[in-house]
N, C-alpha and C positions, 0 to 999 in steps of 0.2 A: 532125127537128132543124132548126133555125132558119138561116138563113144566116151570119147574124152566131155561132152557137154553132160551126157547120162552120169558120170562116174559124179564133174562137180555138182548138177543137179543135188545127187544123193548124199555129198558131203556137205553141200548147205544145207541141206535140212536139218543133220547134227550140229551144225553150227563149228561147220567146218570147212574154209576157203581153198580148194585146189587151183592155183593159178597154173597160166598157160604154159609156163615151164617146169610143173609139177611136181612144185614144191606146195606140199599141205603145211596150213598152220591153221589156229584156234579164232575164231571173229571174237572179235575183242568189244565188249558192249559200247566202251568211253568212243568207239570210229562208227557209231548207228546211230541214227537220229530216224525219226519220223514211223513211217509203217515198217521200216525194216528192221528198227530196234524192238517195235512190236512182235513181228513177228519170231525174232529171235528170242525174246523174253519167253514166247508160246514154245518153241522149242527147247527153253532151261527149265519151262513149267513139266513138260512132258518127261525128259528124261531124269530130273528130280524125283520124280515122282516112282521112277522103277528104280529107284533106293541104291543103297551100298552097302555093304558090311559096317562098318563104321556110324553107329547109332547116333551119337554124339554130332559126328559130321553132318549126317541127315537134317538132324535139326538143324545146325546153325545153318547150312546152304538151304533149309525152306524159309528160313526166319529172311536171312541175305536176297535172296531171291523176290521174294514180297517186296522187301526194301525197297529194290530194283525197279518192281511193277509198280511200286507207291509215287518214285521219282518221277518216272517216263509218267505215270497219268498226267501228274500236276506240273511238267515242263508241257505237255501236248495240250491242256484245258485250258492252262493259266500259264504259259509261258515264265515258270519258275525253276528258276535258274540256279538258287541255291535250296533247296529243300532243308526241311526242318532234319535234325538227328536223333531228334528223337523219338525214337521208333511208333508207340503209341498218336503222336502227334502228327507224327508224319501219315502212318497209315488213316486215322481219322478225317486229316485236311482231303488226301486221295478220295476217302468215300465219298466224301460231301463234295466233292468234285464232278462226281460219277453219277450225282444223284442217288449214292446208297446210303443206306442207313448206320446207322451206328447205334451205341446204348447208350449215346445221350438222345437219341431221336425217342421220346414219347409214343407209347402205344397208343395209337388214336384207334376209336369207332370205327367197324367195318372196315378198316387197313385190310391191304392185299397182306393174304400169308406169307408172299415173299418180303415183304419187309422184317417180319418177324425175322424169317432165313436168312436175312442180308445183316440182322443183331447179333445175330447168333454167329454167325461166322467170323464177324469181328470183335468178339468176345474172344471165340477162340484161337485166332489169329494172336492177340495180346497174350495168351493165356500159352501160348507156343513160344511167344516170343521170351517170356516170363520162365520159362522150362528150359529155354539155349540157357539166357543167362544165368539160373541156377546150378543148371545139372548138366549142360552138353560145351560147346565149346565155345561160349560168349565171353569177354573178356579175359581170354587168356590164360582159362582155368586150368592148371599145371595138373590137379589128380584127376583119375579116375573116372568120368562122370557115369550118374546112378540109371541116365536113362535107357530100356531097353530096348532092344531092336522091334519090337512090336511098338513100343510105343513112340520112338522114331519113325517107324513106317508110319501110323498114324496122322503123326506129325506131318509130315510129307505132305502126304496125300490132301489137310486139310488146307495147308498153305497153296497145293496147288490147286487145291479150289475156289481156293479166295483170289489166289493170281487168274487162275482162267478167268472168274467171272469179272474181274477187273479190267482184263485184256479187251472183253466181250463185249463190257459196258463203251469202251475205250472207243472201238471200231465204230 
């Protein structure tokens, strides 16, 4: 492999295009469709996930990012073309898409524990999403926001758990 092949190799997997006149720019999600939007999705899960200074930002880019995984599920399962906006709805229609659970799905009799885990995570996915728009950078919010960088990190980290295993479920 070539050097210039190894150099773009490494900047796509940042999710980053070096053409053959070597000029770098950003892949842009709205030009990816199919497994390549996928996998660039697993690549904004990843680097989300090793956070920022900017607490507030953490969370809205996990909550944005979910969003992201929510859409690409339900255009790739159910060729849906406009997704719902609203965030709760949209991520619900994605599980049930997926074959995951959610906390309208009833605890039944000897269920796998992962179902439990698949409740659980989209509780807390809501419950992140409920925390941008209170406290971090949802709608525009002009002061201060109260969340802190631990509990941004958190954040993060749980969205991209819900995004990996969505990616996961996806493949």
């Amino acid at each position: 492999m070539s050097p210039s092949a190894i150099y773009a190799s490494e900047f796509d997997k940042e999710g980053f295009e070096l053409t053959e006149d070597g000029e770098l720019r950003p892949k842009v999600l709205d030009s990816l469709t199919g497994r390549e939007l996928t996998e660039a999705l697993q690549t904004y899960v990843r680097r989300a996930q090793k956070g920022s200074e900017d607490a507030a930002l953490v969370t809205g880019t996990g909550k944005d990012l979910l969003e992201a995984v929510a859409a690409h599920a339900l255009f790739q399962l159910n060729n849906v073309t406009d997704p719902p906006h609203n965030f709760p709805t949209l991520l619900g229609q994605a599980f049930i898409a997926l074959g995951l659970k959610t906390s309208a799905d009833k605890t039944e009799q000897g269920e796998a524990p992962q179902h439990r885990m698949q409740r659980g995570l989209f509780e807390a996915a809501l419950a992140i999403n409920t925390l941008r728009n209170k406290q971090g950078t949802g709608h525009g919010r002009p002061w201060l926001p109260q969340v802190t960088e631990t509990e941004a990190r958190h954040a993060i980290q749980v969205m991209g758990i819900v995004g990996d295993m969505m990616l996961t479920c996806l493949k």
